[in-house]
N, C-alpha and C positions, 0 to 999 in steps of 0.2 A: 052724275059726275061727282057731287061732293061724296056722295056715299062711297064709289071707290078711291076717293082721298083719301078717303077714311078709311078705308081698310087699310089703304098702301102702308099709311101710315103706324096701324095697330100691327102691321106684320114687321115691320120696320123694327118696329119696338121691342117687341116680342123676340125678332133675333139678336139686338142685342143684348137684353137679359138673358137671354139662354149664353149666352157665351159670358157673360158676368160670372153666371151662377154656376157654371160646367164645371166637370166633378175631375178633379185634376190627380194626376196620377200619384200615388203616397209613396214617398222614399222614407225608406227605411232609417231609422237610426243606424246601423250599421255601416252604410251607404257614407254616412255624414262622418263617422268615426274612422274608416277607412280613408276618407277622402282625407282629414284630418293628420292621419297616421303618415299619407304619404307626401305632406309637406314639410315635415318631422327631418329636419338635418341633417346627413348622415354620412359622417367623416371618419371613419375607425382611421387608428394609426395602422392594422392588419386585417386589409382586405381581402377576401376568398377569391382564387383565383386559379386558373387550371395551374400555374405555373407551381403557384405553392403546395396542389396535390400531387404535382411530379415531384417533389423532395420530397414529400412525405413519404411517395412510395418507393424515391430511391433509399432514404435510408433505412425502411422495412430490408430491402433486399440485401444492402451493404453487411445488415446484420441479422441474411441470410433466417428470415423467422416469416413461421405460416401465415397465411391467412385462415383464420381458424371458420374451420365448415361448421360445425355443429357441437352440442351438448358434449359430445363423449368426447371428441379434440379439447373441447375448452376443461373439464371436468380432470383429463389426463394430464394438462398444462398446471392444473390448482394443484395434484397432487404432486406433480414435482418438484412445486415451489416454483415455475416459471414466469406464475401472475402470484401476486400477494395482494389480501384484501386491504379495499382500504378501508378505513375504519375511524368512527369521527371518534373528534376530539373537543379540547375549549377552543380549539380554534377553526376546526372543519366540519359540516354538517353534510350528509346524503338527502339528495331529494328522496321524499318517502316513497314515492311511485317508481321508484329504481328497483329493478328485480334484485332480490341479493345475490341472483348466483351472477348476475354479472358485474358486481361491486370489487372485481378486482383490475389492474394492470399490473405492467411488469416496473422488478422493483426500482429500477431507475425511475420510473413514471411518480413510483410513491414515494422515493427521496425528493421530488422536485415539488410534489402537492403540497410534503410536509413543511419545503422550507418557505414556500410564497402564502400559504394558508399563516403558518406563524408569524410571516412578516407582516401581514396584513394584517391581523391579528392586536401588533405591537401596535400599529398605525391608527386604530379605528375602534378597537376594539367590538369587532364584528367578526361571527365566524364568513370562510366561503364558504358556498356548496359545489357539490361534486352534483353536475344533471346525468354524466353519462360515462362511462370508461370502458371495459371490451365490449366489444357484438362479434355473432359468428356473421358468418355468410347467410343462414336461415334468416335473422333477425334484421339484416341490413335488407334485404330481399322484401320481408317485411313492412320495413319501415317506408320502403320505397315506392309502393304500393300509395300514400296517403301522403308521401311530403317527395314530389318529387326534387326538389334540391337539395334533398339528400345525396351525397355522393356513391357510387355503383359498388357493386359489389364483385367487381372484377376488374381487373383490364390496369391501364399504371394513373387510372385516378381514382383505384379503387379508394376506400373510404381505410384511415388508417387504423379506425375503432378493432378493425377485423384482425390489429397486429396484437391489440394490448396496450400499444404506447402512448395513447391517446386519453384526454381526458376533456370533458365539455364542462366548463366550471359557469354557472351562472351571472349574467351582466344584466339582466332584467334587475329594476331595483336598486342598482347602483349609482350614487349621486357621480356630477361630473368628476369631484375629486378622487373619487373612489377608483373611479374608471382610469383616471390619469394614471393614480400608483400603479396600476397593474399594467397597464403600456410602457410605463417607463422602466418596471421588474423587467419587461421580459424582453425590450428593447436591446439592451446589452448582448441579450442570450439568444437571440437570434441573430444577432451580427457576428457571435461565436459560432454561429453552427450548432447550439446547444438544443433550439426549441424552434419546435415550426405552426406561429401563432396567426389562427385567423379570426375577427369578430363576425359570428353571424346575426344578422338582420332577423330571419324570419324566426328563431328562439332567440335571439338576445342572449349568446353567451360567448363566453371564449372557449373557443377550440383549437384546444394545445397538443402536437406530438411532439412526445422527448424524447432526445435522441440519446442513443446509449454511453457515447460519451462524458452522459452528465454527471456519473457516479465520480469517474476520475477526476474530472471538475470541481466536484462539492470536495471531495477528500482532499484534494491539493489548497481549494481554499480553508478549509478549517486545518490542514497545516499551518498556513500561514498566518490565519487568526490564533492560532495556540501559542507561534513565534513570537506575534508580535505584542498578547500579550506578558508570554515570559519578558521581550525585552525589556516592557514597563516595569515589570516586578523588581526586576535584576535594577532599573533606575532610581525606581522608588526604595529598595531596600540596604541600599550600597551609600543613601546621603546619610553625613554623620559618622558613619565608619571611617574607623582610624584608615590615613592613607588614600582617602577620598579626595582629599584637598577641600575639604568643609571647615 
C-alpha cells in the first residue's frame, strides 16, 4: 500500500514538471513588431477610399487622357512632351529604386511637385521625395500580384498612376509637424477641386492626383503675387515724393 503511495505520488510530480518545463511555442519578433505596429494611431487627414478613386478617375476622363498600356504608349507620351521628367533638385530627391524611365508625369503634376517640394523646402529645410509617378497597365498588373491594395488596373477605380497625374511622395520618416504642413498644403487644394490626396498606411506616403486645372491656378496666383508686390513697390517708392503729402 505505501509503495503505491509512492508511486501515485512520484507520477504526480513528475506531471507537473513536465508541464513546468514544457517547450512553449516561440513567437517570433516580427509577430511582436507587428502586433506593435498595429496599435500605432492612425488618423490621416486623407483617407483612401473608393469614393476618392471615383474622382480620380473622373477627372482622368474629363481630360479625356489614356491609361497608358505599356513601354511604347508611355515612350510616345515622353516624346511628345505629354509627361515631363521630373528631376531633383535642393529641394526634391527620387527614391533611388524608381525606374528612371518612369520618373516622369504630366506637366501640371511637376508644376504642383515643384511648388509643395519648395515650400517645404522654405519650412524645414528637408528635401521630399518622389516614391512613385506614371505606371503603365503592365507594371500596375505587376505590382498587384505582391501588394494587393494596390489599386486595379482597369475599371473606374483603376489606379490614376496609369494617367501620369499622380505622384506617391514619401510620409515614412516624417515627424508629426512635418506631416501637419503637408495636410494643411493641400487641404485648401483639394476643397478647390485642384488635388485628389490620399495617406496610405501600408507605404507610408502621400498619394496625390493633379488635376489639370492647377497650371491655370498657379499662373493666376503668381499674377497676383507679382500685383501685389508691384503695389508695395509703388507704396514704398512714392513716400517722400513731391505731391505725396509727406
Amino acid at each position: 500500500m505505501s509503495i503505491q503511495k509512492h508511486a501515485t505520488l512520484f507520477i504526480a510530480t513528475l506531471a507537473l514538471s513536465c508541464q513546468a518545463f514544457a517547450v512553449r511555442p516561440m513567437v517570433s519578433p516580427r509577430y511582436h513588431r507587428m502586433h506593435r505596429f498595429h496599435r500605432v494611431p492612425w488618423n490621416p487627414v486623407f483617407k483612401p477610399s473608393h469614393e476618392s478613386l471615383l474622382l480620380q478617375n473622373a477627372e482622368i476622363d474629363r481630360l479625356n487622357l489614356p491609361r497608358i498600356q505599356d513601354d511604347k504608349e508611355l515612350n510616345r507620351l515622353i516624346a511628345n512632351a505629354d509627361l515631363v521628367p521630373i528631376t531633383t533638385s535642393e529641394a526634391l530627391r527620387i527614391q533611388p529604386s524608381l525606374d528612371p524611365g518612369r520618373r516622369y508625369c504630366r506637366p501640371w503634376t511637376l508644376e504642383f511637385v515643384q511648388d509643395l517640394s519648395t515650400a517645404y523646402y522654405k519650412e524645414f529645410h528637408e528635401q521630399i521625395q518622389v516614391n512613385s509617378a506614371v505606371r503603365t497597365v503592365i507594371v500596375q498588373k505587376k505590382l498587384r500580384r505582391h501588394n494587393r491594395n494596390a489599386a486595379p488596373e482597369k475599371g473606374e477605380t483603376a489606379s490614376s498612376h496609369l494617367a501620369g497625374l499622380t505622384v506617391d511622395l514619401q510620409r515614412r520618416g516624417m515627424t508629426k509637424a512635418q506631416v501637419k504642413f503637408i495636410e494643411e498644403y493641400l487641404r485648401p487644394l483639394k476643397e478647390m477641386g485642384l488635388v485628389e490626396p490620399e495617406e496610405e498606411r501600408r507605404h507610408w506616403c502621400f498619394h496625390i492626383m493633379v488635376a489639370g486645372s492647377y497650371s491655370d491656378y498657379r499662373a493666376a496666383k503668381m499674377i497676383a503675387e507679382q500685383d501685389d508686390a508691384n503695389e508695395t513697390l509703388r507704396e514704398i517708392t512714392s513716400i517722400g515724393l513731391p505731391g505725396s503729402g509727406q
